[in-house]
N, C-alpha and C positions, 0 to 999 in steps of 0.2 A: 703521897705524891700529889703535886698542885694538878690543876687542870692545863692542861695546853694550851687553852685557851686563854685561862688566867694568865701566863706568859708573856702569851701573841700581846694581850690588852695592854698589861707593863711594858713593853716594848715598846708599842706604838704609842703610852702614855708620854715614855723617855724623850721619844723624836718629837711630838706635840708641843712636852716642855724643851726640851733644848732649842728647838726652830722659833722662840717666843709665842709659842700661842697663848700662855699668859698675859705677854705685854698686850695686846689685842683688844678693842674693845671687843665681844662678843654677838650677842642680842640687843645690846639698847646705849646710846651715849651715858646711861645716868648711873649707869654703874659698872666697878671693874669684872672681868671676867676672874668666874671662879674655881678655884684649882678643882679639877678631876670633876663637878658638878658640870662645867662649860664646857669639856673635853670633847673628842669623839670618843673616848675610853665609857661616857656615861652613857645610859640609855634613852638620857629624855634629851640629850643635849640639843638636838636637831628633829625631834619627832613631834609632829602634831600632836599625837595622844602621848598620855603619860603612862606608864611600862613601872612594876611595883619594884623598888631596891631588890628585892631578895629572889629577883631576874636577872641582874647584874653581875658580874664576873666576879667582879671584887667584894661580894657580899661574903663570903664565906671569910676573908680578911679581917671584918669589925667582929670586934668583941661581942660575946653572947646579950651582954649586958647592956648593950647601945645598938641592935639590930632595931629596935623599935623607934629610933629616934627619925627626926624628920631627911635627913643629908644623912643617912649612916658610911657613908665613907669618908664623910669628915670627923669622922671618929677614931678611924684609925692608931693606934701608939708610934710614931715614927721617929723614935731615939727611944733612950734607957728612961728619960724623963718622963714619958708616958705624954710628951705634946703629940697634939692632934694637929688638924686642918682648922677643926673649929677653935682649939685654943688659941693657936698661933692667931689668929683671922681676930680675934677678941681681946687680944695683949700685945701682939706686934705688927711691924713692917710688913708690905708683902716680900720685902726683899730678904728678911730675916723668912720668912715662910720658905722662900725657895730654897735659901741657903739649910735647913730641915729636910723638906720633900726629896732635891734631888739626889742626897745620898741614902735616904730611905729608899728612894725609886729605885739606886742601883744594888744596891745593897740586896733588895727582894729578889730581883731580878738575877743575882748575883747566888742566890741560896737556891731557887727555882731550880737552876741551868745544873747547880753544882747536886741537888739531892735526884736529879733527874738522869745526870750520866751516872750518879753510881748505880749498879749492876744489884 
């Protein structure tokens, strides 16, 4: 069973990305905002001090084998193809990136809700 929490987080990830919080600059004109890194979903997005990934809700989601990496929730597999945050980020569009993320987004969201009402 996910955490509730992990839930709540996907949820308000959903409303973040459908409202464009994407489109947004973020922190600085010199670069775009980045998916789930810029979020309120992440830990350090708005925090003075930095707060270690494997405090974050969505750590338990990255593969065992990329927990150690510097962004591990752009690590992610979010299709069959095994793309990431950070592949899509490295090989395409941000607009191909969204068109990946938000049906993974619902999708997770979609498995949560459904392994959580059964009994």
């Amino acid at each position: 069973m996910a955490s509730p929490s992990l839930l709540v987080a996907l949820k308000e990830e959903l409303v973040f990305f459908e409202a464009g919080g994407y489109g947004h600059k973020f922190r600085s004109s010199w670069r775009p905002t980045l998916v789930v890194r810029d979020s309120p979903t992440c830990l350090n997005s708005r925090s003075a001090s930095t707060r270690p990934c494997p405090d974050c809700v969505l750590f338990p989601l990255v593969p065992e084998d990329k927990k150690h990496w510097l962004m591990p929730c752009h690590q992610v597999p979010l299709n069959a193809a095994g793309e990431t945050i950070s592949s899509l980020y490295a090989t395409t569009s941000q607009e191909k990136l969204d068109e990946v993320f938000r049906p993974w987004l619902r999708a997770t969201i979609q498995k949560i809700e459904e392994r959580e009402a059964t009994p």
